[in-house]
N, C-alpha and C positions, 0 to 999 in steps of 0.2 A: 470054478467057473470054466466053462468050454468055448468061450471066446464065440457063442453064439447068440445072437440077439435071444431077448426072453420077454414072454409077456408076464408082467409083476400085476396084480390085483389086488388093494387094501382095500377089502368091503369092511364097512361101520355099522354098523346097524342097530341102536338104541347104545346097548354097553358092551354087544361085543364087537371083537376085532377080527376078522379072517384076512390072512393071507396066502394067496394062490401063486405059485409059478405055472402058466401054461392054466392046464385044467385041474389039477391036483392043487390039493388044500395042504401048507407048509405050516403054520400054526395058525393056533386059537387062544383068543386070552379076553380075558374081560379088564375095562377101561376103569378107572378110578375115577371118571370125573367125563361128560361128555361135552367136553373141550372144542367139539366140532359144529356145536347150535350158535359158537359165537362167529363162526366165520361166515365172510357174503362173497359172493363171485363179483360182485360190481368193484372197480379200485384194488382187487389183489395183487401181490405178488408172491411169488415162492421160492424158499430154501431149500436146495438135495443137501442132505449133509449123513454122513455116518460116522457116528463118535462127537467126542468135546475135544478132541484134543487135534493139535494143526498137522500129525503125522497121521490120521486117519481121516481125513477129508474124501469126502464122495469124488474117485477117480474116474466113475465110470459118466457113460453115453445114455441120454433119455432121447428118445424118441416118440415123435405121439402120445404126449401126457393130455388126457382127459381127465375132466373131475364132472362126474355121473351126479346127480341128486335125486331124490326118490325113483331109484331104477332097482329093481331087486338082485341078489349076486344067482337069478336062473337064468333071468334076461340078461344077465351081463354074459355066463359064460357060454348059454346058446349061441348068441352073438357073434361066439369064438368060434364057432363048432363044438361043443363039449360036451360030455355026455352029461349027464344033470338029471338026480333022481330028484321026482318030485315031493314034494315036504308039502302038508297043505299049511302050518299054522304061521311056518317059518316064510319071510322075504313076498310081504306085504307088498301089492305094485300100487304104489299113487298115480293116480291118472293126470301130473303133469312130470314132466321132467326136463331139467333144464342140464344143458351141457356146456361145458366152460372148456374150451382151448385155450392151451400154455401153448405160446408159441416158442420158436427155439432160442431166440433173443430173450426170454426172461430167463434171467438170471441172478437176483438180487429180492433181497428183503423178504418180507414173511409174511403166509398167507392170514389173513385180519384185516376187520372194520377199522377204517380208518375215522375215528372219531374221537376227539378227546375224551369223551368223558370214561371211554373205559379204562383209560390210565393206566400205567406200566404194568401194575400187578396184571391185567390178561394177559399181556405177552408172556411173561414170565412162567404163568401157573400154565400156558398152552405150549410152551417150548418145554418148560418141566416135563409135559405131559407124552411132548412128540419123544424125546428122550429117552424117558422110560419105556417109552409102547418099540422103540427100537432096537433097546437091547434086549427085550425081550423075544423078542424076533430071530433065533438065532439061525434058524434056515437061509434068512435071508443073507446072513452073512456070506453065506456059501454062493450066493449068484452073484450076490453084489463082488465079492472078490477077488 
């Protein structure tokens, strides 16, 4: 880390996963399970966390967390300014898009439908999910710390 703010981008897009620092793509992986059709912007809340264990806990500073829903990752990184070749088949644009601001007061509990009936097993098999999709991620390790 360079002790410099960084813009972090996890675009989802059916099963895979990109992740960007800045405009540059840090890794690529495909999802096991698309864990992300069960969550709603209405009633959220959210966890930063890196690792399981209580001596690697998320140390760092979020600033500005957006969560984008049918936005494509060209529109996201034009946005930035970024240079962006164009793909025709790849990051479909839905003609709605809805945006969800975390303000800097959330800080507790996990993003998920709040409804009985999905019952412990979704949290679980989506915290499983965020887990593995993180240590996969090992560039990120290098911003994150």
């Amino acid at each position: 880390s360079d002790s410099q703010w960084k813009n972090v981008t996890l675009h989802i897009h059916g099963e895979n996963a990109n992740l960007f620092v800045g405009c540059s793509l840090i890794d690529s992986f495909i999802l096991d399970e698309p864990f992300y059709e069960n969550l709603r912007a209405e009633g959220s809340r959210m966890f930063v966390a890196k690792g399981s264990t209580r001596e690697s806990h998320f140390r760092g500073l979020l600033q500005n967390v957006h969560f984008l829903f049918d936005t494509s990752m060209e529109d996201i990184l034009l946005s930035r300014d970024c240079e962006v070749e164009k793909q025709d088949t790849d990051n479909i644009v839905s003609e709605s898009t809805e945006i969800v601001d975390v303000r800097p007061s959330t800080t507790t509990n996990i993003i998920g439908q709040k409804t009985d009936d999905l019952g412990t097993d979704m949290c679980e098999r989506s915290c499983e999910e965020l887990s593995t999709m993180f240590q996969e991620l090992k560039g990120l390790r290098v911003v994150v710390s």
